[in-house]
N, C-alpha and C positions, 0 to 999 in steps of 0.2 A: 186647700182653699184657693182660690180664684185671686191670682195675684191684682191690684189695682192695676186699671189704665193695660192691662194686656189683653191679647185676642182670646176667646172664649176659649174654656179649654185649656190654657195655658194658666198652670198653679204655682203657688210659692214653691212647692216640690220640685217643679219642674226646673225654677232658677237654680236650687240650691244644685241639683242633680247636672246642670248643664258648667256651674261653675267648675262644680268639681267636690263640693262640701257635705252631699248629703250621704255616705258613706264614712263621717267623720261620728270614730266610736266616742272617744274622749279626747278632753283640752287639756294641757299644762302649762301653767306658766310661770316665770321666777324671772324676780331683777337683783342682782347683787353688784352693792355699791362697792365702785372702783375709784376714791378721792372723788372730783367732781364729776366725775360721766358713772355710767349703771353699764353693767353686764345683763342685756334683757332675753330673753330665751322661752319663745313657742313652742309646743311640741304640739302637734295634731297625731292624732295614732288613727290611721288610715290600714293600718296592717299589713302596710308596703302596698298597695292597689290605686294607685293614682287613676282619677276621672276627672271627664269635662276637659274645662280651659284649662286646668292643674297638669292635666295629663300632658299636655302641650308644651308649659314649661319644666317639665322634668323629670319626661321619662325619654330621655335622650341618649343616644352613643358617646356624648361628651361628658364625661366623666373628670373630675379634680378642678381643680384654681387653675386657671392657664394664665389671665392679665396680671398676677404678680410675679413672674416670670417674664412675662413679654414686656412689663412697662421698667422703662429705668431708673434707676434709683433717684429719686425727688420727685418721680410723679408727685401730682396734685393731686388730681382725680381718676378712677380708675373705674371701670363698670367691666361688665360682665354678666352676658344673659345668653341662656340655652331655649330656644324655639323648635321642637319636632312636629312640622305641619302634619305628617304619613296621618294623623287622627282628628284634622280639621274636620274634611268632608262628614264624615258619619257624623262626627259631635253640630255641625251645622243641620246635617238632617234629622236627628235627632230631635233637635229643637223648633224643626219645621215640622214634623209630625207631629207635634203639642199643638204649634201655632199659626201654624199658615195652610195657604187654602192648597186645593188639590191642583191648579194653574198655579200659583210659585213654585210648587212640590217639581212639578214638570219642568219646569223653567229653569231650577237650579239644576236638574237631575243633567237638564240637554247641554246647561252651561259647562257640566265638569267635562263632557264629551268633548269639548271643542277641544280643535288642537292648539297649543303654544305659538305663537309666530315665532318663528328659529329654532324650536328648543326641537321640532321632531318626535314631540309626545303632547300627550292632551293635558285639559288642566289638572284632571284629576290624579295623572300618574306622572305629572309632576309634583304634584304637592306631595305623594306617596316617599320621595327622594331627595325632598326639603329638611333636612333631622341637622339644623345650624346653630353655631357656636359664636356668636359676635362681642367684641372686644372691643373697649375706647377707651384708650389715654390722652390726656389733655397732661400739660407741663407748662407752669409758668415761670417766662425766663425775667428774670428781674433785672438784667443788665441789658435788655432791648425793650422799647418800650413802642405798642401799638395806639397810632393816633385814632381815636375818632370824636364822632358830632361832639361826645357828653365830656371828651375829656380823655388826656392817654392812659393809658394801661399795659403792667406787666405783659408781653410779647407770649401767645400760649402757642408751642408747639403740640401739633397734633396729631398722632395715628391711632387708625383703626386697622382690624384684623376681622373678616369672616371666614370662618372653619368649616370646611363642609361644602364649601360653594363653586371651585374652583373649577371641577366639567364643565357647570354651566355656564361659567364664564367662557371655556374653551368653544361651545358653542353659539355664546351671541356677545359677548362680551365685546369684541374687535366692531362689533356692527353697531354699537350702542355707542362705544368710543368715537365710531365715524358719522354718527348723528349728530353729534357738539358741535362741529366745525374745531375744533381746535387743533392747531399741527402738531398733534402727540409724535414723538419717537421710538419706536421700539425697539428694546435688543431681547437678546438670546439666548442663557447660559446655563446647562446644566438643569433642565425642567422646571427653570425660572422666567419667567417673559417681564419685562421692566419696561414701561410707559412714560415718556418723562415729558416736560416742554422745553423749547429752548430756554437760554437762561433771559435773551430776550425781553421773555412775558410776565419775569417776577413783576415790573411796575404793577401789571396790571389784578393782579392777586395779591395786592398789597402786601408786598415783598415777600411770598409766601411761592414756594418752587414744589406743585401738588405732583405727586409722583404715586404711579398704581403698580404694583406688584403682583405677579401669578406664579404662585406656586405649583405648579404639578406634583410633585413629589407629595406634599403634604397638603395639598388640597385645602390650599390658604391664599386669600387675596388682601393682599395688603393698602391700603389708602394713608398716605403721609401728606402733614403740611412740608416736607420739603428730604430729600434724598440724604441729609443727614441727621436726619432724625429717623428716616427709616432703618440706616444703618448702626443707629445708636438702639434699636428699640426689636431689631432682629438679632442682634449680636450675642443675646444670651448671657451677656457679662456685666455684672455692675447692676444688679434687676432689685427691683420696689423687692422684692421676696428676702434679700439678701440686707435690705436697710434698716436701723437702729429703731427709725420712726413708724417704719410698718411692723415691724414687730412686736413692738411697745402696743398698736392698736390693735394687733391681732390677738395682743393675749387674752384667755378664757374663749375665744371662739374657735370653731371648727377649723380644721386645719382643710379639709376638704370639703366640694359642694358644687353646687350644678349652677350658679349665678351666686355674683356682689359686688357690691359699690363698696369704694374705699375713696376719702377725703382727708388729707393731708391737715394741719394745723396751720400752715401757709396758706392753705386755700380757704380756710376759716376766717383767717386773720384779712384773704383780700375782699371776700365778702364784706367782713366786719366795714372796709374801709369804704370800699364801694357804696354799702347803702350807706355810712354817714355821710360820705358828699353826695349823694345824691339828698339826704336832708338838710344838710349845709347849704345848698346850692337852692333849697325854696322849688325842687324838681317835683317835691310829693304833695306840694300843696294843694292838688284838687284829687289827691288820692280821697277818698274816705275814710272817717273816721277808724271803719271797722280794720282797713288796710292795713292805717300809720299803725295801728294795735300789734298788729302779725306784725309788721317790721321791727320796731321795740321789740318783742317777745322772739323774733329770732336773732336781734343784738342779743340780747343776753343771755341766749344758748349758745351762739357761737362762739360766745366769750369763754365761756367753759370747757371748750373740746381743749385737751391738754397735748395730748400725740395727735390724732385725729380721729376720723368715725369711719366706722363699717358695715356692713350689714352682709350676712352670708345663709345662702339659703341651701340644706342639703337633705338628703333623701334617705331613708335606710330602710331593714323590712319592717319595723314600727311604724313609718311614717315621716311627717316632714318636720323637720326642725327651720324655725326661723330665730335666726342668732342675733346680736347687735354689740356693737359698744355706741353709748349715747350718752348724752349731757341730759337726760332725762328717764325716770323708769316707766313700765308698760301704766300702772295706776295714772300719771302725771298724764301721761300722752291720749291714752284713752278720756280723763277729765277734760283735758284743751279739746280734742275733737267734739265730744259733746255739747261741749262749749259753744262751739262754731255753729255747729247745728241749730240750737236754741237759738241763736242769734238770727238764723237766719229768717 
């Protein structure tokens, strides 16, 4: 059938088929209660053949957990997400032959032709060589405290990690850096290149010393809020993987998997604090009714995260498993979405 409000032509098949779902043989699912959080667990059995946008995130060269290893021990927050562009383009065309005229058809065809500015290939065979692993850890330090408009807060150090990306940096990366204006430094050491600024310019990065990292060796570029937390957070010693509290959240889920978010009970708790002054303080007063609702209803989930929460998604030849530990089971969270909906 003729999906609503889409170009002629274009069916609900064709959504399902471009997401990546309509290849999906059978569903399972199961929540088993852990004290006040749930062990919740998706299984799509796909037969191991990932399609569409699915295919994108997780038929990748990047295989296993990498940010509970890279983040140090008390992360807060932790993500982790695998992107393989090499099957944008066709799954874009794809979805252009259902729906677009034979002039866009042409238009995108000329646009993947073009070449990259600096990259020395076109769009299309770069995207071909795009197959990236990105990492962010966020750490809140509870014994510096960061001012702003609403009020101070826990001091968060931050890096990030992109896997995969490192040539291309080797190719524009330096040109990009000289487009800022800012007087980066660079050294040199062992198929490392290190970025830093003077110490100078903390004022003005509100006392935050951003430092970029290129790995050649391993084909990683690093972004830190400051050179000692890069060095705390590349060291490989002391890792969120190795701590009491991520373990404790990790239990009954996959030990491996292609992306996941992990949240600390610290990070629960500065939420929890956050949004009460922010309703203490008369901030949410011209929120909407529907809003103050959702805020309530995430005090009182967050109240319950005991370790912290996770979410880990991995692949095998069944198909894809979506795992969780949560302060709520799949029933619960499915009712509140519906909920929302009808509301709307």
């Amino acid at each position: 059938t003729k999906a609503d409000g889409l170009t002629e032509g274009f069916t609900s098949r064709d959504i399902f088929k471009a997401i990546g779902l309509e290849n999906i043989m059978t569903y399972a699912q199961s929540s088993t209660p852990r004290g006040t959080e749930w062990i919740n667990k998706i299984r799509l059995n796909n037969g191991g053949k990932n399609e569409g946008a699915l295919k994108l995130l997780l038929d990748t060269q990047h295989k296993g957990l990498s940010v509970p290893t890279m983040a140090p021990a008390g992360t807060d927050l932790a993500l982790q997400l695998s992107i393989n562009l090499s099957s944008l383009e066709p799954l874009i065309a794809g979805v252009m032959k259902a729906a677009a005229s034979d002039e866009d058809k042409a238009e995108f065809k000329a646009e993947m032709a073009k070449p990259v500015p600096m990259m020395e290939m076109t769009n299309s065979e770069l995207l071909q060589k795009l197959d990236l692993r990105f990492n962010l850890v966020i750490d809140l330090d509870a014994t510096e405290k960061l001012p702003t408009p609403i009020g101070a807060f826990d001091k968060p150090h931050l890096v990030g990690r992109i896997d995969g990306a490192a040539w291309a940096w080797a190719k524009a990366g330096g040109q990009l850096l000289g487009l800022t204006g800012l007087p980066f430094e660079k050294t040199e050491a062992n198929g490392v290149t290190t970025y830093s600024l003077p110490a100078e310019m903390t004022e003005n990065f509100m006392g935050y010393s951003p430092v970029i990292s290129v790995d050649s060796n391993k084909n990683h570029i690093w972004v830190a809020s400051s050179p000692e937390f890069l060095t705390k957070s590349s060291s490989g010693k002391n890792t969120l993987a190795e701590s009491a509290a991520f373990k404790a959240t990790m239990a009954g889920l996959p030990k491996e998997g292609v992306s996941m978010t992990y949240m600390s009970k610290d990070f629960a708790t500065f939420l929890t604090q956050t949004l009460t002054t922010f309703k203490s303080g008369g901030m949410l007063e011209e929120a909407g009714e529907e809003a103050k609702t959702q805020i309530d209803n995430a005090l009182e989930q967050l109240a319950k995260v005991k370790n912290g929460a996770a979410q880990v998604i991995s692949t095998d030849a069944v198909g894809i498993l979506l795992s969780e530990r949560n302060v709520q089971n799949i029933e619960q969270q499915m009712a509140e979405a519906m909920k929302l909906i009808n509301e709307k």
